[in-house]
C-alpha positions as CSV (number, residue, x, y, z in Angstrom):
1,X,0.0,0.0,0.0
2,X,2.8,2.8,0.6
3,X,4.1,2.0,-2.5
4,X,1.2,2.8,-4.2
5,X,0.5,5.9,-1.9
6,X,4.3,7.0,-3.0
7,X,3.6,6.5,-6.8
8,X,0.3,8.6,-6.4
9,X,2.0,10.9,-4.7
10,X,4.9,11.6,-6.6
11,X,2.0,11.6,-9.6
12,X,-0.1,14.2,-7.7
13,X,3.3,16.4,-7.5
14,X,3.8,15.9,-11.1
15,X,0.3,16.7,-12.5
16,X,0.5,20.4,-10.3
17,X,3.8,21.3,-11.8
18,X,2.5,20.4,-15.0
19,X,-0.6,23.1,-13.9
20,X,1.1,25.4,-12.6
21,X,3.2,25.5,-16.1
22,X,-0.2,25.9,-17.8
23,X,-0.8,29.1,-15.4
24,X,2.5,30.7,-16.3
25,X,1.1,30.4,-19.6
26,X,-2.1,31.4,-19.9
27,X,-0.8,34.5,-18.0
28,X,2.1,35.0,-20.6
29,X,0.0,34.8,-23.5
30,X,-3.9,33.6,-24.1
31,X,-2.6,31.9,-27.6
32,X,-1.8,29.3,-25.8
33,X,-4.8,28.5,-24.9
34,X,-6.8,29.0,-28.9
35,X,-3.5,27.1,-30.4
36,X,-3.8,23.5,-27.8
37,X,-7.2,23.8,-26.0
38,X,-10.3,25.6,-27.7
39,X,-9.3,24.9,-31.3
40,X,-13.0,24.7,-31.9
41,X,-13.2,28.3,-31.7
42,X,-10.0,29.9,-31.0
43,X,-12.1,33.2,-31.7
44,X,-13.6,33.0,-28.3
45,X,-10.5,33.2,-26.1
46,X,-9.4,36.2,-25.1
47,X,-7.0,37.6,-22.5
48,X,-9.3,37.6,-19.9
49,X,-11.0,33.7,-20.0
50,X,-7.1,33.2,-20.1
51,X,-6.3,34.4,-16.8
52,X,-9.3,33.3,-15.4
53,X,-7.9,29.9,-16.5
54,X,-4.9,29.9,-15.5
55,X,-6.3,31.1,-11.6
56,X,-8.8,28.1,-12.2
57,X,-5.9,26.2,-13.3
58,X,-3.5,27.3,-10.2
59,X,-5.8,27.1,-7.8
60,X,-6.5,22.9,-8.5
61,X,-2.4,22.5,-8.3
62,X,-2.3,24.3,-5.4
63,X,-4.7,21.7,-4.3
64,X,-3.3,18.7,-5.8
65,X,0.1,19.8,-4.2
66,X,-0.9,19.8,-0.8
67,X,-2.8,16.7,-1.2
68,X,0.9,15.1,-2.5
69,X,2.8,16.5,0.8
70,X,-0.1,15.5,3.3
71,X,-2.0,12.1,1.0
72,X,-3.4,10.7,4.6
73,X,-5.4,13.8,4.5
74,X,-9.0,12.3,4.0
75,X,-10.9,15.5,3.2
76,X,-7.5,17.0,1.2
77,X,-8.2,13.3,-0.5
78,X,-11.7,14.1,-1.5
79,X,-11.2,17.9,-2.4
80,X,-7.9,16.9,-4.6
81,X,-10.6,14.2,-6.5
82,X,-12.9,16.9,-6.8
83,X,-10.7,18.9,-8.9
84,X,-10.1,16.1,-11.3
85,X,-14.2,15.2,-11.4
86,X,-14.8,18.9,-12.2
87,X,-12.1,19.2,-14.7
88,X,-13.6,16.0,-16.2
89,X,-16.9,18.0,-16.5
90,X,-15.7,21.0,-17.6
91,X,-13.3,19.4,-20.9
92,X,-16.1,16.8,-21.7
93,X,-19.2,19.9,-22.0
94,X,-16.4,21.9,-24.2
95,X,-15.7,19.2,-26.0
96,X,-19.2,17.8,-26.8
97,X,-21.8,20.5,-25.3
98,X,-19.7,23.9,-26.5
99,X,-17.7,22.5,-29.1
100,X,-14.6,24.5,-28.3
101,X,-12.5,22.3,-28.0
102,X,-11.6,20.0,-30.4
103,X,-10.2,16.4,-29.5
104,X,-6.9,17.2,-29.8
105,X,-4.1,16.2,-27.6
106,X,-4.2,19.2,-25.8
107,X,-8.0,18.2,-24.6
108,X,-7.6,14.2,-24.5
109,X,-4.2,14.6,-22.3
110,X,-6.3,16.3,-19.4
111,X,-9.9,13.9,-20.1
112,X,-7.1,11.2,-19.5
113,X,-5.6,12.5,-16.3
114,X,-8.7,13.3,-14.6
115,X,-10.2,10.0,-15.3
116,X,-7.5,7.9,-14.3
117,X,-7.5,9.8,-10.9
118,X,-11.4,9.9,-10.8
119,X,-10.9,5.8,-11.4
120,X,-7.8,5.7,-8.9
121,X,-9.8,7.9,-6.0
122,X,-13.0,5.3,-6.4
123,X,-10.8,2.6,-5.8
124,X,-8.9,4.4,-2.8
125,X,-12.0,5.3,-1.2
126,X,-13.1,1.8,-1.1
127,X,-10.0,0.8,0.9
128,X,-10.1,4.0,3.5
């Protein structure tokens, strides 16, 4: 069981670097954003659905993060899951409810993430 606990954590750690990257970027320059996510309509992002991204963005690493350093944490547990369920949501209705997003690696990458950990939490919970 630790060994699993130290893969998920080191995991964890890995996917809020990888956020907080994204942050620095949609700060740096909202491109980003019409160029890898909303290829659908690239028209609708502007600089400040960017930056409200990115926050969005920095906030759930922040999260994920602290749920890395502290993983015994059960409610950190279920908040950290909560970030990958609602980022689930949130590609999957741009995806097939908005159509901005286009299924593209830089939309399938996250759906992927967020389901492995919503698949990975499910099983967790059952053992806690």
């Amino acid at each position: 069981m630790t060994r699993f606990l130290n893969v998920l954590r080191s995991w964890l750690m890995m996917v809020a670097v990888i956020g907080m990257g994204n942050t620095v970027q949609s700060f740096r320059d909202h491109s980003f954003l019409s160029e890898k996510l909303y290829t659908g309509m690239p028209e609708f992002v502007n600089g400040l659905q960017a930056r409200t991204f990115g926050i969005w963005t920095l906030l759930s690493s922040i999260i994920r993060c602290a749920c890395a350093i502290d993983i015994h944490n059960r409610v950190l547990y279920h908040i950290t899951l909560w970030t990958f369920m609602l980022a689930l949501g949130y590609f999957l209705s741009e995806a097939f409810i908005y159509k901005t997003a286009m299924l593209t690696i830089g939309v399938v990458t996250p759906l992927m993430v967020a389901k492995g950990q919503e698949e990975v939490g499910t099983r967790q919970k059952k053992r806690i």
